[in-house]
ZALO-720487 format. One record per atom (N, C-alpha, C): residue number from 1; residue in three letters; x, y, z. Coordinates in steps of 0.1 Angstrom, whole numbers, plus 5000, padded with zeros to 4 digits. Example, Ala and Ser with C-alpha at 12.3 -4.5 7.8 and 13.67 -1.06 7.14 Angstrom:
// residues 2
  resi  resn    px    py    pz
     1   ALA  5132  4943  5078
     1   ALA  5123  4955  5078
     1   ALA  5132  4967  5078
     2   SER  5128  4978  5071
     2   SER  5137  4989  5071
     2   SER  5129  5000  5079
// end
This chain:
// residues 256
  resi  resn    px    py    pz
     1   UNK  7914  3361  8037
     1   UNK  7917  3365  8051
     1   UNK  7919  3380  8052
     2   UNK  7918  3380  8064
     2   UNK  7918  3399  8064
     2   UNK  7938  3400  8061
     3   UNK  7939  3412  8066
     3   UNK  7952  3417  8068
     3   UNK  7957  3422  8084
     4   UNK  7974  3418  8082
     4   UNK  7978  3421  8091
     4   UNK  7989  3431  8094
     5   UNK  7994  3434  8102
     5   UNK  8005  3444  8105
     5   UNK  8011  3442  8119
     6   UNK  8026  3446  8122
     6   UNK  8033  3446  8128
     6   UNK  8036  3460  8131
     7   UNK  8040  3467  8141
     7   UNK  8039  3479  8145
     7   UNK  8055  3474  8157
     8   UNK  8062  3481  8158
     8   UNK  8076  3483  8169
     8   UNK  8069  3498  8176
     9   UNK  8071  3501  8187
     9   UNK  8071  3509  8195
     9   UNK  8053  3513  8196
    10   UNK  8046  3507  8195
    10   UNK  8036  3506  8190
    10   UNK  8024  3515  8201
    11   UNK  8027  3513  8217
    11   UNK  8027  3512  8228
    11   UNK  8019  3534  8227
    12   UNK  8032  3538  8222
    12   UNK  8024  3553  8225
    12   UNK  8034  3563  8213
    13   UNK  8033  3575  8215
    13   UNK  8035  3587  8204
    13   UNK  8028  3582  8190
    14   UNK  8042  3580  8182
    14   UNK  8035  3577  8165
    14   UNK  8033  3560  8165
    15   UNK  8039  3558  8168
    15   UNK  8033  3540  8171
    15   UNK  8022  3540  8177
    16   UNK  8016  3539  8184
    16   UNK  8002  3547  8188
    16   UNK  7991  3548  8185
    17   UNK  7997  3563  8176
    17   UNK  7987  3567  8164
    17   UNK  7984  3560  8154
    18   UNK  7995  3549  8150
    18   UNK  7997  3546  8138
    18   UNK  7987  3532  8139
    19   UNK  7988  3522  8152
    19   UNK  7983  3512  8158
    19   UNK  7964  3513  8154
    20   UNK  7964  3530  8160
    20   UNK  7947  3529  8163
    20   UNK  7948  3535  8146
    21   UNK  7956  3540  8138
    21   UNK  7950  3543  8124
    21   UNK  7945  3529  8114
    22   UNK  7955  3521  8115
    22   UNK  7956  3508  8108
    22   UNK  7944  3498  8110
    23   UNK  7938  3500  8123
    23   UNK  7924  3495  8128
    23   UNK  7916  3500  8122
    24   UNK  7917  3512  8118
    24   UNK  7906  3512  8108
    24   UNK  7902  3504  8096
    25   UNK  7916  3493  8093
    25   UNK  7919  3488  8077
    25   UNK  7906  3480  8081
    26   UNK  7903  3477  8089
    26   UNK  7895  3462  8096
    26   UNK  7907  3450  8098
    27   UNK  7923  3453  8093
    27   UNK  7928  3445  8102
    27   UNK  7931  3441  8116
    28   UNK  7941  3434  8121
    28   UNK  7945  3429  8129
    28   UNK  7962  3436  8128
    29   UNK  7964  3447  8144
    29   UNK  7977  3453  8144
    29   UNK  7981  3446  8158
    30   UNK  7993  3440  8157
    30   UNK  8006  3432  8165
    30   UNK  8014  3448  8170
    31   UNK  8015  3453  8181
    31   UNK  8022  3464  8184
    31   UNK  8033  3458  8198
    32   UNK  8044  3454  8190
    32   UNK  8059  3458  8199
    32   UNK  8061  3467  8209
    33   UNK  8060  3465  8224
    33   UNK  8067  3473  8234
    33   UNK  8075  3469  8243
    34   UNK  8085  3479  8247
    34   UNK  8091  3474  8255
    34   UNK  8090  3473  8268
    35   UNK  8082  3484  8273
    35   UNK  8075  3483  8286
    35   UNK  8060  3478  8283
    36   UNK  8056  3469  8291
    36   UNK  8043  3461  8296
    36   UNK  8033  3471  8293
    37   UNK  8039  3487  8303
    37   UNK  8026  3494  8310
    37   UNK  8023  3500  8301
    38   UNK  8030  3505  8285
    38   UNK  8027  3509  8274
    38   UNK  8016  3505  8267
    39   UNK  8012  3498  8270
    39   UNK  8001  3484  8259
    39   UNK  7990  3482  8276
    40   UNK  7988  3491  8283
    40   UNK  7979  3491  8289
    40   UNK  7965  3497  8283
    41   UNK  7968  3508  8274
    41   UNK  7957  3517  8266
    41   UNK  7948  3505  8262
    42   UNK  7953  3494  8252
    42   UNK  7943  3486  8249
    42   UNK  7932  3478  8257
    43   UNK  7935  3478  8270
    43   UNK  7925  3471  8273
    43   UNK  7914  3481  8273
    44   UNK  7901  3474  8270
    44   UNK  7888  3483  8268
    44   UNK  7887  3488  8257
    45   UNK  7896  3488  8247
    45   UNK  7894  3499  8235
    45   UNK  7882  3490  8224
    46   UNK  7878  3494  8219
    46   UNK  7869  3490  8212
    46   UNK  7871  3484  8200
    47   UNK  7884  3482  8193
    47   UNK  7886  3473  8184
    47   UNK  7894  3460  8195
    48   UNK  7894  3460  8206
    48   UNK  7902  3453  8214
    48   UNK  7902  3437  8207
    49   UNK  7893  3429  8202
    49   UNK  7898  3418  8191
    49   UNK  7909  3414  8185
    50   UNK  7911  3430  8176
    50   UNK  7922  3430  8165
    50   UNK  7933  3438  8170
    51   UNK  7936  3440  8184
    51   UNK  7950  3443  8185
    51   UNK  7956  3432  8194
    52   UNK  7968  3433  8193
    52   UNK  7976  3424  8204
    52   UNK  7989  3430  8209
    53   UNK  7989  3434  8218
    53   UNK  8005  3437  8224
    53   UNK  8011  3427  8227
    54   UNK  8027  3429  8225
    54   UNK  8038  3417  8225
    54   UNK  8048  3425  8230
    55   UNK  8050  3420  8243
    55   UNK  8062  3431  8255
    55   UNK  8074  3424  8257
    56   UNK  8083  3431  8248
    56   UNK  8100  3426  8250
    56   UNK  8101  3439  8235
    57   UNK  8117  3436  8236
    57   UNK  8125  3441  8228
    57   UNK  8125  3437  8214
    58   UNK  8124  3453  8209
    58   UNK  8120  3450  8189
    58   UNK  8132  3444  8182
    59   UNK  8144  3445  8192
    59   UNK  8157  3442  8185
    59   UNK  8155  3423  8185
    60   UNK  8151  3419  8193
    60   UNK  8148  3408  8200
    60   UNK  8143  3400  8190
    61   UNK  8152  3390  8181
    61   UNK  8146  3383  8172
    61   UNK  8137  3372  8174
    62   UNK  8134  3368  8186
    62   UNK  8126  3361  8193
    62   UNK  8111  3366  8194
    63   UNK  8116  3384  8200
    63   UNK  8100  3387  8200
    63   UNK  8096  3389  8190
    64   UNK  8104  3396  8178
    64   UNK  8103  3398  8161
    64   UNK  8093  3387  8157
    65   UNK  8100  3372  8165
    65   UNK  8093  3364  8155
    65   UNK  8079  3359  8163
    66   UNK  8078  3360  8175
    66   UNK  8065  3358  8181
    66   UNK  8055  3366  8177
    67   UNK  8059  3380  8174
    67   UNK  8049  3395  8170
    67   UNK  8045  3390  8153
    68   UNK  8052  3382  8149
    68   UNK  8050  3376  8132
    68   UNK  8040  3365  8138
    69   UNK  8041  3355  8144
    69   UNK  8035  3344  8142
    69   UNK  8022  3346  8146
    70   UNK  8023  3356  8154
    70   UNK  8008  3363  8159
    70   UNK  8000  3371  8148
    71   UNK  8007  3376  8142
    71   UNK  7998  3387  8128
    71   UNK  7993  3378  8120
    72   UNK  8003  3365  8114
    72   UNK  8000  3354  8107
    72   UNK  7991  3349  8106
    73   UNK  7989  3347  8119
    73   UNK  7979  3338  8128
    73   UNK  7964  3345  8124
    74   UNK  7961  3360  8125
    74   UNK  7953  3367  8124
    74   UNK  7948  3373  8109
    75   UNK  7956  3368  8104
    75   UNK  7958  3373  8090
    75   UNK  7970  3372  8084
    76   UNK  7969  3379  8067
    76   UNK  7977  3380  8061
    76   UNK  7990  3392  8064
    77   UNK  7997  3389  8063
    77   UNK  8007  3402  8074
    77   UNK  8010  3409  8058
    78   UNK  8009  3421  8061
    78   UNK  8004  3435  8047
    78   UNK  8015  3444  8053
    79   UNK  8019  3444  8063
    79   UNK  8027  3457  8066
    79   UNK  8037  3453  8078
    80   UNK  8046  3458  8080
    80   UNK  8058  3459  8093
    80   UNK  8061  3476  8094
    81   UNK  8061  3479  8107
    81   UNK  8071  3495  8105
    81   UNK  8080  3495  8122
    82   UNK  8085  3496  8116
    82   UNK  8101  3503  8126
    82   UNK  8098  3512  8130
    83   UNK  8091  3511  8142
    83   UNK  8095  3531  8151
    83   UNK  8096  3529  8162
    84   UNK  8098  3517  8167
    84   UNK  8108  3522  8182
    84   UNK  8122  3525  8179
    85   UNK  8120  3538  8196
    85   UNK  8132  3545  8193
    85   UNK  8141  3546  8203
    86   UNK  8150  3551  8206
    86   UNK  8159  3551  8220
    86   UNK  8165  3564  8218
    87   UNK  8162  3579  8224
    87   UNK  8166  3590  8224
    87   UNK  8176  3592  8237
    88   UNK  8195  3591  8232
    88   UNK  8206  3590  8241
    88   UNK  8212  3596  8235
    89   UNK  8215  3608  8242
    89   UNK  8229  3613  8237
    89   UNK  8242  3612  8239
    90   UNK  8251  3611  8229
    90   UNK  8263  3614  8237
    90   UNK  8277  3616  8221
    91   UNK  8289  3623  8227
    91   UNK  8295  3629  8220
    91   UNK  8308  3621  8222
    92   UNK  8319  3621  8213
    92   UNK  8330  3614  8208
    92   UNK  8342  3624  8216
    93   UNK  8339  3633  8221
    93   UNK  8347  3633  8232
    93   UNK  8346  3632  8251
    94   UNK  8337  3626  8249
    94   UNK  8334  3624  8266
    94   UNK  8328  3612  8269
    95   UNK  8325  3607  8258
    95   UNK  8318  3590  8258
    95   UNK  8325  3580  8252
    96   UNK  8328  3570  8258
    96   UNK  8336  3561  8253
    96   UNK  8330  3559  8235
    97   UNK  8340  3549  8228
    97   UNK  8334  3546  8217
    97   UNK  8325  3535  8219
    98   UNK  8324  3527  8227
    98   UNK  8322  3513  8229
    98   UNK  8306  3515  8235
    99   UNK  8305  3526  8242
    99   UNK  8294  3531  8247
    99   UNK  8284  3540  8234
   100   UNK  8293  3550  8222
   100   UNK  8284  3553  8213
   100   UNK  8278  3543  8200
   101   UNK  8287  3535  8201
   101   UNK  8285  3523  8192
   101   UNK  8268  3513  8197
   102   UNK  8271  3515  8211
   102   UNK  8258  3507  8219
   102   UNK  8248  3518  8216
   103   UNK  8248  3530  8218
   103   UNK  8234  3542  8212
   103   UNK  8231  3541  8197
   104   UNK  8244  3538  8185
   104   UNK  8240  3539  8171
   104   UNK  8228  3523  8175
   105   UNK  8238  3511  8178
   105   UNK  8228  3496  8178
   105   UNK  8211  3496  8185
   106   UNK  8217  3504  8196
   106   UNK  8198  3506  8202
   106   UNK  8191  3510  8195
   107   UNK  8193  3519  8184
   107   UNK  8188  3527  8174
   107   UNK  8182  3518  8159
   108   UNK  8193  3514  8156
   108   UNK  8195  3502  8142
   108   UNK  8192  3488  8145
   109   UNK  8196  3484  8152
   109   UNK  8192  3470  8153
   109   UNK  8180  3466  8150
   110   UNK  8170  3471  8162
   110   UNK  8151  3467  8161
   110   UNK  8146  3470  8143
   111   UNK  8157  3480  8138
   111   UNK  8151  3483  8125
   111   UNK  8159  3470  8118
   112   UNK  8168  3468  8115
   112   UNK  8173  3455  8114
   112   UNK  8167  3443  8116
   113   UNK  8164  3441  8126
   113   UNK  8159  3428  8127
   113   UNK  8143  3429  8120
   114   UNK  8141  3441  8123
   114   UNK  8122  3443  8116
   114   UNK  8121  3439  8101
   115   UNK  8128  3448  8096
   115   UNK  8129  3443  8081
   115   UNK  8132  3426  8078
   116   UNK  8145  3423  8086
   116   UNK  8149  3408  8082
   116   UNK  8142  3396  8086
   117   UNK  8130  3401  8096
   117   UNK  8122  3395  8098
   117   UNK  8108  3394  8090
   118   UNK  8107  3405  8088
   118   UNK  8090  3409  8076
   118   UNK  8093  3399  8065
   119   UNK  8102  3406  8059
   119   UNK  8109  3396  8043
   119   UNK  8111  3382  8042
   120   UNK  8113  3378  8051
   120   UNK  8116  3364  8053
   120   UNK  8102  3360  8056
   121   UNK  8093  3364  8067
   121   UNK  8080  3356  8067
   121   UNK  8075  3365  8049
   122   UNK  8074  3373  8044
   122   UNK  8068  3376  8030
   122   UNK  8074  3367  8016
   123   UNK  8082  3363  8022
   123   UNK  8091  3355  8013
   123   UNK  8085  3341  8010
   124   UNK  8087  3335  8023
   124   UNK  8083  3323  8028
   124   UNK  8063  3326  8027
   125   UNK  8053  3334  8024
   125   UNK  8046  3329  8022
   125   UNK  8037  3333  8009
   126   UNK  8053  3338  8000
   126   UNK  8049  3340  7988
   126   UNK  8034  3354  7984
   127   UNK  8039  3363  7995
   127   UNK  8030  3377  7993
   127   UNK  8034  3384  7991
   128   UNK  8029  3396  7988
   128   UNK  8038  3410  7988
   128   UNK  8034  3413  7999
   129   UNK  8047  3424  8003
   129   UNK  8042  3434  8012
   129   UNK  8052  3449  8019
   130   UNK  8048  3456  8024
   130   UNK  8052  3466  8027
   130   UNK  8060  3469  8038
   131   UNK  8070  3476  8043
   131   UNK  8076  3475  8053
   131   UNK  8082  3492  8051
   132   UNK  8078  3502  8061
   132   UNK  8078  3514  8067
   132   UNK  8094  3519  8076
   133   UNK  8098  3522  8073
   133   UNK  8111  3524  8082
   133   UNK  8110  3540  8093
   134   UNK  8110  3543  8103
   134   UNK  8107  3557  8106
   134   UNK  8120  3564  8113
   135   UNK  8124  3575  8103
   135   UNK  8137  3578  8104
   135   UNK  8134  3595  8112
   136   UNK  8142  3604  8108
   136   UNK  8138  3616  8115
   136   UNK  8150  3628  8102
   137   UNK  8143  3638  8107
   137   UNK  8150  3652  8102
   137   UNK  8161  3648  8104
   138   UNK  8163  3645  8113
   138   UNK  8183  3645  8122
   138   UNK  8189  3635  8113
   139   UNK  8185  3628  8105
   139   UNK  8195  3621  8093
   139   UNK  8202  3627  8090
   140   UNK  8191  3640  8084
   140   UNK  8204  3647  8073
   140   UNK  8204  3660  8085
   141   UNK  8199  3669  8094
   141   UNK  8200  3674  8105
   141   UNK  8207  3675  8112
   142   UNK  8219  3677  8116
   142   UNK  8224  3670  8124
   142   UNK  8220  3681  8138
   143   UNK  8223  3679  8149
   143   UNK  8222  3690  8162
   143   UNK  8232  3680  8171
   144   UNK  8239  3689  8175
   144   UNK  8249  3688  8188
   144   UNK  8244  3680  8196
   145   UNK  8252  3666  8199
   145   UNK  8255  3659  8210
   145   UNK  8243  3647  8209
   146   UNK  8235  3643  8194
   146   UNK  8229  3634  8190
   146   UNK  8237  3623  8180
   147   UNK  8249  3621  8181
   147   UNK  8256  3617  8169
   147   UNK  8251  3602  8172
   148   UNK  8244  3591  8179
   148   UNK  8243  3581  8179
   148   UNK  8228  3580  8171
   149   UNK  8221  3592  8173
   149   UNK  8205  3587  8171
   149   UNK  8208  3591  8156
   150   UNK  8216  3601  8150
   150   UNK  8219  3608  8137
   150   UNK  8221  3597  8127
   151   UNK  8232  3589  8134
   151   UNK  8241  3581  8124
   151   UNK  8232  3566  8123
   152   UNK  8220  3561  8134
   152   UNK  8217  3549  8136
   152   UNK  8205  3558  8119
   153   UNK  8197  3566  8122
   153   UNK  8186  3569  8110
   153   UNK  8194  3573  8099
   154   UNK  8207  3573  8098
   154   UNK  8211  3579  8085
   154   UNK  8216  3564  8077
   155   UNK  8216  3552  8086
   155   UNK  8218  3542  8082
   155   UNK  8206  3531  8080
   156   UNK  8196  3535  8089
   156   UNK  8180  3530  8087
   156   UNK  8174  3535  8068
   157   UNK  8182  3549  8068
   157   UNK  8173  3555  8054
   157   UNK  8184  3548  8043
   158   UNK  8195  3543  8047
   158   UNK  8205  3535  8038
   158   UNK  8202  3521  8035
   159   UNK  8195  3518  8046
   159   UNK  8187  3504  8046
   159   UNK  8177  3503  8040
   160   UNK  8167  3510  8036
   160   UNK  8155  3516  8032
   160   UNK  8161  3512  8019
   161   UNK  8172  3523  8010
   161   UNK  8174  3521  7997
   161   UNK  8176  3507  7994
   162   UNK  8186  3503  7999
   162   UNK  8191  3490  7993
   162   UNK  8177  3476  7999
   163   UNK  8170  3477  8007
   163   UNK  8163  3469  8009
   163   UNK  8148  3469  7998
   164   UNK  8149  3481  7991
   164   UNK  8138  3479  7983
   164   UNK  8146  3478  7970
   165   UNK  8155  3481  7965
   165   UNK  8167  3476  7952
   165   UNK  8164  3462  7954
   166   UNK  8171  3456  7962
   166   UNK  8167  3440  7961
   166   UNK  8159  3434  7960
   167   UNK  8146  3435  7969
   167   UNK  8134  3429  7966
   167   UNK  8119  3434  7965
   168   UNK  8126  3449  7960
   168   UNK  8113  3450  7953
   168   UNK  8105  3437  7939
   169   UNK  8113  3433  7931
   169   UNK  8111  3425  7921
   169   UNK  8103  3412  7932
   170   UNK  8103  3413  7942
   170   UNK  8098  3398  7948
   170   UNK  8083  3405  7953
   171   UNK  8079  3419  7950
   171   UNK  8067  3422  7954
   171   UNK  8070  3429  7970
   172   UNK  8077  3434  7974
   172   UNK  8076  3442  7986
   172   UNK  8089  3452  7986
   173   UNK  8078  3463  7990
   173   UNK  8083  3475  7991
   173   UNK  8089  3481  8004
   174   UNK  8099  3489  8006
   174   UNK  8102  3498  8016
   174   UNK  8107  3507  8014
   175   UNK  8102  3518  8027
   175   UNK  8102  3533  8028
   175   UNK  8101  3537  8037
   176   UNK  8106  3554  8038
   176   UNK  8106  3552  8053
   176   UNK  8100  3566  8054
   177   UNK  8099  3570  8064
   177   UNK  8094  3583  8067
   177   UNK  8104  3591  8078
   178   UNK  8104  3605  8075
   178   UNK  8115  3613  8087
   178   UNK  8107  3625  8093
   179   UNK  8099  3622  8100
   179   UNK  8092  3636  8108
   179   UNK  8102  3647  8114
   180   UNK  8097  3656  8118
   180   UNK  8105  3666  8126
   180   UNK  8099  3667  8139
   181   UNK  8096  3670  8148
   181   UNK  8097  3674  8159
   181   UNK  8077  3669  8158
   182   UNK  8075  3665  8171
   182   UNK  8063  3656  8172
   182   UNK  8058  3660  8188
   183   UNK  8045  3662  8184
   183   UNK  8041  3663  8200
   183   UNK  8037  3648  8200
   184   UNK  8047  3645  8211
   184   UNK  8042  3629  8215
   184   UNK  8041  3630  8228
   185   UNK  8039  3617  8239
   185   UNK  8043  3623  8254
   185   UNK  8058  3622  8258
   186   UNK  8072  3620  8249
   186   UNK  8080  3623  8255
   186   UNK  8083  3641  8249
   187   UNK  8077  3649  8237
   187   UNK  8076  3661  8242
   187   UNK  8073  3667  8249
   188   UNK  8060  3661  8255
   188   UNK  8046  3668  8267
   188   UNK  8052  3670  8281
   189   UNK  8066  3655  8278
   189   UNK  8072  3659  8293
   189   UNK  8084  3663  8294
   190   UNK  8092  3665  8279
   190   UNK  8100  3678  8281
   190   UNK  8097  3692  8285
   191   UNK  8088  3694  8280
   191   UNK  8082  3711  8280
   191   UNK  8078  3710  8295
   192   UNK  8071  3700  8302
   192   UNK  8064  3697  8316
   192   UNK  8078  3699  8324
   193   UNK  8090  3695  8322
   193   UNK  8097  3697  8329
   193   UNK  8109  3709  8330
   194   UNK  8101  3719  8325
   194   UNK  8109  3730  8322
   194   UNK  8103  3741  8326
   195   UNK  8106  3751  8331
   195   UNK  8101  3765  8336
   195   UNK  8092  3768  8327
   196   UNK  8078  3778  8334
   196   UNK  8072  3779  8322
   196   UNK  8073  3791  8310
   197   UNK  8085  3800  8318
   197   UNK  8086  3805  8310
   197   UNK  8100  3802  8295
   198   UNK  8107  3792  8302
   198   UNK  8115  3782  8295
   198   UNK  8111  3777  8285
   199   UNK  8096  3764  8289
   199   UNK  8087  3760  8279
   199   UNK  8081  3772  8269
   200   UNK  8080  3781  8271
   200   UNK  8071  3792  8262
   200   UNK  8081  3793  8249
   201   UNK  8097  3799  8259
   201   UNK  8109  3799  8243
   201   UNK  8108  3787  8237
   202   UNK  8109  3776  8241
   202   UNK  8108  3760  8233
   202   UNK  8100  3758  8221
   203   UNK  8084  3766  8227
   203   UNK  8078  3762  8218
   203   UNK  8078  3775  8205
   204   UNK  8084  3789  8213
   204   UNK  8085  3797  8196
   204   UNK  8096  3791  8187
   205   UNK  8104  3788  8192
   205   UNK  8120  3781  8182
   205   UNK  8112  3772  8178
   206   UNK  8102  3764  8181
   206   UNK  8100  3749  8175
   206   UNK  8092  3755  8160
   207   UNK  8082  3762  8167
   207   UNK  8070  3771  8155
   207   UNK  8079  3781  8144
   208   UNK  8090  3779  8152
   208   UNK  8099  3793  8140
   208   UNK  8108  3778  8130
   209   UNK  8105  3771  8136
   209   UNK  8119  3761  8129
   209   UNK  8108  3752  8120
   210   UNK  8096  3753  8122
   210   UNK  8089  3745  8109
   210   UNK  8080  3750  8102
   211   UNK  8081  3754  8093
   211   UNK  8074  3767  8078
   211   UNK  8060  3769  8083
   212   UNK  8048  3753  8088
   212   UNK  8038  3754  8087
   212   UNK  8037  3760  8107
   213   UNK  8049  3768  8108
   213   UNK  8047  3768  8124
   213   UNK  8044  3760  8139
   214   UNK  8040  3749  8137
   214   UNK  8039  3741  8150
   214   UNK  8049  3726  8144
   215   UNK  8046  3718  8155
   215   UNK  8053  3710  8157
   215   UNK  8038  3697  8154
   216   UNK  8042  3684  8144
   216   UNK  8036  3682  8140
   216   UNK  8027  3668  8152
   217   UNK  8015  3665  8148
   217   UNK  8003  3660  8156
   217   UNK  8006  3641  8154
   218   UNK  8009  3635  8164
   218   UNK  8017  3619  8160
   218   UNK  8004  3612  8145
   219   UNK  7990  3620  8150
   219   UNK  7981  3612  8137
   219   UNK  7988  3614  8120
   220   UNK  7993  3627  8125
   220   UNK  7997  3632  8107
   220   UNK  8009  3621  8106
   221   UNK  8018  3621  8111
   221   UNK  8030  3612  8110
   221   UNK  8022  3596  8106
   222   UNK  8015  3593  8118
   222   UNK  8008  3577  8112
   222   UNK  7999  3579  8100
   223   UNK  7991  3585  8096
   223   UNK  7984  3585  8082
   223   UNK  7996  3592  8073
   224   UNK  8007  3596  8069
   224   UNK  8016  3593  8059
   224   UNK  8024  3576  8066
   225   UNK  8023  3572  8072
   225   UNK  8031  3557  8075
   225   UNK  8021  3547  8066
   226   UNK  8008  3551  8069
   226   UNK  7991  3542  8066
   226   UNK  7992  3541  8051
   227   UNK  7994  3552  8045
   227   UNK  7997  3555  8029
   227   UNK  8006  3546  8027
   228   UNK  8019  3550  8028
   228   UNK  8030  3539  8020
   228   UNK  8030  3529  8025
   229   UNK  8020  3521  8037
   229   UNK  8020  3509  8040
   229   UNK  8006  3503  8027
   230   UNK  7996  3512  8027
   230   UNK  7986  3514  8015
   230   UNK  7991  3507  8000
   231   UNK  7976  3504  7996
   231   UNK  7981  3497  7981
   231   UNK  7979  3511  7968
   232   UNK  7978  3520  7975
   232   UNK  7978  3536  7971
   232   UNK  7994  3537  7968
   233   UNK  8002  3537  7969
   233   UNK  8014  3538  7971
   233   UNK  8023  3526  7967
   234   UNK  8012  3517  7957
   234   UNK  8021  3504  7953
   234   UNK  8032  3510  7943
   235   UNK  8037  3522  7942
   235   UNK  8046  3522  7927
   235   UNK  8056  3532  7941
   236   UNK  8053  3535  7950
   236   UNK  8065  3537  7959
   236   UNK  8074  3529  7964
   237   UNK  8086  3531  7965
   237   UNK  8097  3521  7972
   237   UNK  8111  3530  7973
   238   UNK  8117  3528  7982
   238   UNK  8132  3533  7984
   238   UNK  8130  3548  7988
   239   UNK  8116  3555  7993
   239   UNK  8116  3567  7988
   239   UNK  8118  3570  8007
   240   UNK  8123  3583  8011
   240   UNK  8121  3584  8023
   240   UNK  8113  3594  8023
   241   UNK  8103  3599  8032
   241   UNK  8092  3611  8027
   241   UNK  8090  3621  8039
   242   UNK  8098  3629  8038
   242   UNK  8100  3641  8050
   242   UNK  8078  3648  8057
   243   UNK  8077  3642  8069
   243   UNK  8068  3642  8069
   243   UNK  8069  3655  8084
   244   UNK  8076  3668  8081
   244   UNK  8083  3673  8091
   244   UNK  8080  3693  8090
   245   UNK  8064  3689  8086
   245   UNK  8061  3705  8083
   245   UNK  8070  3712  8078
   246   UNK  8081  3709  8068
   246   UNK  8089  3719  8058
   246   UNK  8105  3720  8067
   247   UNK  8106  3712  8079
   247   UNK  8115  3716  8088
   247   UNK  8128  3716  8080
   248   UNK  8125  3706  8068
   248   UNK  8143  3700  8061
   248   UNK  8145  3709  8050
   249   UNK  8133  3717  8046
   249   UNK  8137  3728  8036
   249   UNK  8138  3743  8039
   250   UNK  8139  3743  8054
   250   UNK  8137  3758  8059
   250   UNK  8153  3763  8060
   251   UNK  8160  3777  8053
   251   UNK  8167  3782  8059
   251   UNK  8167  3793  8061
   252   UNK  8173  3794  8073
   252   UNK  8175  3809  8078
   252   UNK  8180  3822  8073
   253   UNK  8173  3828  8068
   253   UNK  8175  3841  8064
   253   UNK  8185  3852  8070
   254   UNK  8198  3848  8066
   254   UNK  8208  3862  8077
   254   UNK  8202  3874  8077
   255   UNK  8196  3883  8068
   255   UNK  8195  3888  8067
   255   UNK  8177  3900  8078
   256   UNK  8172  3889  8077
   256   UNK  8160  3890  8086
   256   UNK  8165  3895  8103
// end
């Protein structure tokens, strides 16, 4: 049987990308959205066979398991990756706690439930397989007034280690990836909604803040995801792999 995959946030940016890269395997990709109108792109597309959109919530152990029984169904399921995301800010002195606790869970959970769900159908049907976690610079990064998105990926890449310690020995691996700053379309409509001479400073800070100067393309993010979901990458596991044009090794020079 061919192979299959599971995709969360699947719908647009690096989920997306990552959706139309994996069609190349000749599998069958299951892509997670939360809005309907996201998983419009497929109709007409030319692998249209081997994709399926599944619209509810990735936290949603329900749709976790309907987005499984669907990949199943189409194949051998080879891969799962976590990248829906929920970008909320808020700070510990002006937001309740009860309210930043609900920003870390929007964050962690869908990754939670992805994993606990992959392993259990990989388990149960005696395969190996791979499972991708997609974290961000901001793990170890921190920036002002992100502490829920910070602390939900710094506990996704904690998940990551201990989820491949355990069962790697059962044949499946996990890893995650941390991009930096992504032209997706919720950049396209930050910068869209800013002066243009506003957008212009945006974009030199973004080019000065990553070594290779721009901000990286959602394809490059999905073909490093394609890899470690790859049987190229069978001796990887636990590893998180800064896929963020040098952003996590740049520092600023006082002296410049």
């Amino acid at each position: 049987m061919s192979r299959s995959y599971v995709v969360t946030g699947g719908g647009r940016g690096i989920g997306k990308a990552l959706v139309e890269h994996l069609l190349g395997d000749a599998g069958t990709v299951v892509a997670i959205e939360r809005d309907p109108a996201e998983l419009a792109w497929m109709d007409g597309h030319p692998a249209r066979a081997r994709l399926i959109g599944v619209a509810g919530d990735a936290a949603d152990e329900t749709v976790a398991d309907q987005a499984c029984d669907l990949a199943q169904a189409a194949g051998v399921l080879a891969g799962w990756v976590n990248n829906a995301a929920v970008f909320r800010d808020a700070s510990v002195h002006s937001a309740t706690t009860e309210h930043v606790l609900d920003l870390i869970a929007a964050n962690l959970n869908a990754a939670v439930v992805g994993c606990a769900t992959a392993i259990r159908r990989f388990l149960a049907a005696g395969t190996p397989g791979a499972i991708v976690n997609v974290s961000s610079h901001q793990a170890r990064q921190a920036v002002p007034g992100c502490l829920p998105y910070v602390t939900a990926k710094a506990a996704i890449e904690g998940m990551t280690r201990a989820l491949a310690v355990e069962y790697g020995r059962r044949g499946i691996r996990v890893n995650a990836v941390a991009p930096g700053s992504v032209d997706t379309e919720r950049y396209a409509r930050f910068l869209g909604a800013q002066a243009p001479a506003d957008a212009a400073r945006v974009e030199r800070e973004m080019a000065l803040s990553h070594p290779l100067g721009r901000v990286a393309r959602p394809q490059e993010v999905a073909a490093a995801i394609a890899y470690l979901l790859s049987e190229d990458a069978g001796f990887i596991t636990g590893a998180t792999v800064p896929v963020d044009g040098g952003r996590s090794v740049l520092a600023h020079d006082p002296e410049s």
